[in-house]
Kinemage of the C-alpha trace (Angstrom):
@kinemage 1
@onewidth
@group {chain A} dominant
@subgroup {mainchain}
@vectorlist {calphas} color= white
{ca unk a 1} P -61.390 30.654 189.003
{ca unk a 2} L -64.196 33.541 189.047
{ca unk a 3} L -64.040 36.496 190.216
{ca unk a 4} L -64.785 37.487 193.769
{ca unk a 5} L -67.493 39.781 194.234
{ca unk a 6} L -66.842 41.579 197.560
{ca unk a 7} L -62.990 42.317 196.089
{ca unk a 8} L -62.285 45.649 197.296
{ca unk a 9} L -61.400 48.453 194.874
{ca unk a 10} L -60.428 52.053 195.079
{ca unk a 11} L -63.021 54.588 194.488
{ca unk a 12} L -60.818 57.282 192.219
{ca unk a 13} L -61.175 60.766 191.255
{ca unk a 14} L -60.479 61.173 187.378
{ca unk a 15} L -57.029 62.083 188.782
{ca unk a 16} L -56.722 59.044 189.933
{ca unk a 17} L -56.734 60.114 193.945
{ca unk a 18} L -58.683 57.376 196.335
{ca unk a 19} L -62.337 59.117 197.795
{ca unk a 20} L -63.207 55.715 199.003
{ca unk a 21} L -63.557 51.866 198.411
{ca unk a 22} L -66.411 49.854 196.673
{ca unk a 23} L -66.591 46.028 196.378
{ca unk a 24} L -66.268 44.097 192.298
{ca unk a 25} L -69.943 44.342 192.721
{ca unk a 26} L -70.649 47.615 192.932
{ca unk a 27} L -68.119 48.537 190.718
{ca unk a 28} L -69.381 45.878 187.658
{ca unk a 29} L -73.600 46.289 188.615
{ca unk a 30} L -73.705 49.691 186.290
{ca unk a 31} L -73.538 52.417 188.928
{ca unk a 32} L -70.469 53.801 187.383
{ca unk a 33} L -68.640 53.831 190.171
{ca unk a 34} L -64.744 55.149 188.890
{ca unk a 35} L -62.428 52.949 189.557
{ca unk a 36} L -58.563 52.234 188.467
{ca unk a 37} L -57.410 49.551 186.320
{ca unk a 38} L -53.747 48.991 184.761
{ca unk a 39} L -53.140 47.786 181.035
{ca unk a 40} L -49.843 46.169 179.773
{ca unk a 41} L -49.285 46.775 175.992
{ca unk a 42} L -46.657 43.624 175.274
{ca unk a 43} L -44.354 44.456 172.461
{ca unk a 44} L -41.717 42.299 171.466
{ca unk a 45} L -38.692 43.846 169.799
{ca unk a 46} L -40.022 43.007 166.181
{ca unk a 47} L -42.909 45.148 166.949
{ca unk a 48} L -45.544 42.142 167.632
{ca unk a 49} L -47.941 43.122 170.060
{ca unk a 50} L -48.933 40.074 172.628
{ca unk a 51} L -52.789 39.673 173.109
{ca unk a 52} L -54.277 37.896 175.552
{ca unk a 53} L -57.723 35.783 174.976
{ca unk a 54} L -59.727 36.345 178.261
{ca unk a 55} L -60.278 33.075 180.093
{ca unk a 56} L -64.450 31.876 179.440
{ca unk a 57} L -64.958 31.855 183.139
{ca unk a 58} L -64.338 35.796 183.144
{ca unk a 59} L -67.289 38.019 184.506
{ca unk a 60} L -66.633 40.850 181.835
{ca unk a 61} L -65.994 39.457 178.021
{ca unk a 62} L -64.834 36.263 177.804
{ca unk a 63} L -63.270 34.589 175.014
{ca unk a 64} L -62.285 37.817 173.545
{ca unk a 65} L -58.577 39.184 172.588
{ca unk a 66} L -57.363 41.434 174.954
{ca unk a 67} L -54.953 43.326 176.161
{ca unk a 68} L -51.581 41.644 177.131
{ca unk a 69} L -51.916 42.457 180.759
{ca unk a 70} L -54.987 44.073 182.593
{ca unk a 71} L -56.427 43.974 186.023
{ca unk a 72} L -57.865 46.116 188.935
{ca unk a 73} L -55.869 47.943 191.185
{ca unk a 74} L -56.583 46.433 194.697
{ca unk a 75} L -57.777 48.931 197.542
{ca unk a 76} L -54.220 50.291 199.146
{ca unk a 77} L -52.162 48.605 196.049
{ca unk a 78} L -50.149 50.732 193.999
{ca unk a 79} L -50.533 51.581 190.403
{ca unk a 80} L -46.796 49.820 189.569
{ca unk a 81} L -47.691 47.113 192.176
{ca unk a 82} L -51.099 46.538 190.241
{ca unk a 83} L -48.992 46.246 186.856
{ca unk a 84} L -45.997 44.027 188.130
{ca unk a 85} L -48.471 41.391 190.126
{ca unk a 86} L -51.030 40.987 187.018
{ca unk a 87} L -48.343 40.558 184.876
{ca unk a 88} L -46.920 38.081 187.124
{ca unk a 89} L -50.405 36.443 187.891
{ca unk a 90} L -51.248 36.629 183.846
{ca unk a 91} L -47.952 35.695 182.474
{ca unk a 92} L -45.647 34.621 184.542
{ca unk a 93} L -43.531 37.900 183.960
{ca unk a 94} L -41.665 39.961 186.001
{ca unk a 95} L -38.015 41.487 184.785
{ca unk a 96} L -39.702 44.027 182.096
{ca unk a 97} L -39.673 48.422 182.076
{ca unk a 98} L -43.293 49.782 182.060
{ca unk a 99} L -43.583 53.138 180.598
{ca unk a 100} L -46.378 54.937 181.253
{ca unk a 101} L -48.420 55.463 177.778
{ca unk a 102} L -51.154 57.446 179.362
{ca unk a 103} L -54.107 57.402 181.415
{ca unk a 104} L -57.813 57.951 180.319
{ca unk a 105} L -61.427 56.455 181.320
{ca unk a 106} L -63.198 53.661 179.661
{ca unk a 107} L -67.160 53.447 180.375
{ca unk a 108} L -68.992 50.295 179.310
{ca unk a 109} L -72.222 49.390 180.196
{ca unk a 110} L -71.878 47.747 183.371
{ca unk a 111} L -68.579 49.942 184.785
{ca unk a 112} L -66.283 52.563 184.887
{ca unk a 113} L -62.648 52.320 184.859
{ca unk a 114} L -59.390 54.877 184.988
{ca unk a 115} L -57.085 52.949 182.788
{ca unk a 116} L -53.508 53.426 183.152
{ca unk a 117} L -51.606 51.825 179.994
{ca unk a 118} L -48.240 51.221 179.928
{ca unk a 119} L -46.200 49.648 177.430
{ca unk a 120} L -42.868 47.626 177.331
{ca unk a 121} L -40.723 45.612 174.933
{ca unk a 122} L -40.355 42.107 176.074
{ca unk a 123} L -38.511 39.291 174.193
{ca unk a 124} L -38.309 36.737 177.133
{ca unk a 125} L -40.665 33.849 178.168
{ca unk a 126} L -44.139 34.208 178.425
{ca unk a 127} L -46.372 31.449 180.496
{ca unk a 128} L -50.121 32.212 180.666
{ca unk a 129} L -51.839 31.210 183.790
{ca unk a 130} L -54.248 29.033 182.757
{ca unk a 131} L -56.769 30.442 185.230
{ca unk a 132} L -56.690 33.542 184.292
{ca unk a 133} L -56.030 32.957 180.453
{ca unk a 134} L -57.308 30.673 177.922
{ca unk a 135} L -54.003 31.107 175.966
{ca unk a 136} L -52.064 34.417 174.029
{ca unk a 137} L -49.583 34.844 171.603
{ca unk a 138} L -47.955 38.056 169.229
{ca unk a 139} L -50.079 39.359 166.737
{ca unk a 140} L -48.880 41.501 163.792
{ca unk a 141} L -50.055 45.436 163.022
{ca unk a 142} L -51.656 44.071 159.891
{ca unk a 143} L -53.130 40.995 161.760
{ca unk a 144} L -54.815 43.236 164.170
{ca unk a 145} L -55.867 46.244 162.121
{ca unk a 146} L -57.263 43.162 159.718
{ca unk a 147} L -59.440 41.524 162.660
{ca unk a 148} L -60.727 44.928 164.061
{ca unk a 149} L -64.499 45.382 164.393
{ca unk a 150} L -65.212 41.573 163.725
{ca unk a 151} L -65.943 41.082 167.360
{ca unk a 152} L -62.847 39.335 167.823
{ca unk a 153} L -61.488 41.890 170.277
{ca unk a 154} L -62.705 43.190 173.283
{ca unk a 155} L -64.178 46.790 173.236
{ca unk a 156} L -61.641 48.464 175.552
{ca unk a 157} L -58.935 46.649 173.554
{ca unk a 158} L -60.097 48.101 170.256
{ca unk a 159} L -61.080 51.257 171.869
{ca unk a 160} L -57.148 51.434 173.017
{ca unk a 161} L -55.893 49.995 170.145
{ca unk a 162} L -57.316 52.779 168.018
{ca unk a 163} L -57.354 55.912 170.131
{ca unk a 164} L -53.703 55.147 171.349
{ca unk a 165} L -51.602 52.544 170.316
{ca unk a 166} L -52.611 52.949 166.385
{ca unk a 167} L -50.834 56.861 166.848
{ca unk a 168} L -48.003 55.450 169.064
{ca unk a 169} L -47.204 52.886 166.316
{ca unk a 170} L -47.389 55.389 163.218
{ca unk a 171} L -45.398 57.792 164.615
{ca unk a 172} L -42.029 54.900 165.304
């Protein structure tokens, strides 16, 4: 299913504090506008991280690895709220311990997001909603580190992957 357009999203600070709501459409036509997202980094407890391919109906990269769990924070929705119903919606998850990673901005050419990644170790059952995900499945460091910069991934994923997650994993 695509996207609505007139979704309403929080207008953030680069705190993260609400000055306001925008629709998906001002947020995604390049104005800029800052606005919060949430990130899932899926480990499972052989140090696999789950990627997500993004559905080819999407509105921002489709068909491209991604991040476990993303989404938009919903005007009035909490950050955790955000997190536990995408990774519901996404992948049919729900018992799992988010720990906050850390929180930057990502700019593309078309938007502006406040990302708040979390990670988690998960081991159970994993069912990708169809609509919102062409399919998924654990990928090895090597695998990764192997595919990066082949267009494979999305930019925010690599961007993550590399800035954050490459550190986090190092230092274990």
């Amino acid at each position: 299913m695509p996207a609505n357009p007139n979704e309403i999203f929080p207008v953030v600070d680069t705190d993260g504090r609400v000055m306001g709501k925008a629709s998906r459409r001002e947020c995604h036509n390049g104005s800029k506008i800052l606005h919060p997202v949430v990130h899932l980094q899926l480990f499972n407890s052989r140090g696999d991280l789950y990627l997500q391919k993004r559905a080819l109906h999407k509105d921002i990269q489709p068909g491209k690895w991604d991040t476990a769990v993303g989404g938009h924070i919903d005007y009035g929705e909490s950050v955790e709220n955000a997190l536990r119903r995408e990774a519901r919606e996404e992948l049919g998850i729900t018992d799992f311990q988010p720990v906050l990673i850390c929180k930057y901005i990502f700019e593309s050419d078309i938007e502006k997001e406040l990302v708040n990644t979390f990670f988690t170790i998960y081991d159970g059952n994993i069912i990708p909603d169809n609509d919102e995900v062409e399919c998924g499945r654990f990928w090895s460091i090597r695998e990764i580190e192997a595919s990066l910069n082949k267009d494979i991934f999305t930019p925010n994923f690599e961007n993550e992957y590399q800035s954050i997650l490459h550190r986090l994993l190092v230092s274990r």
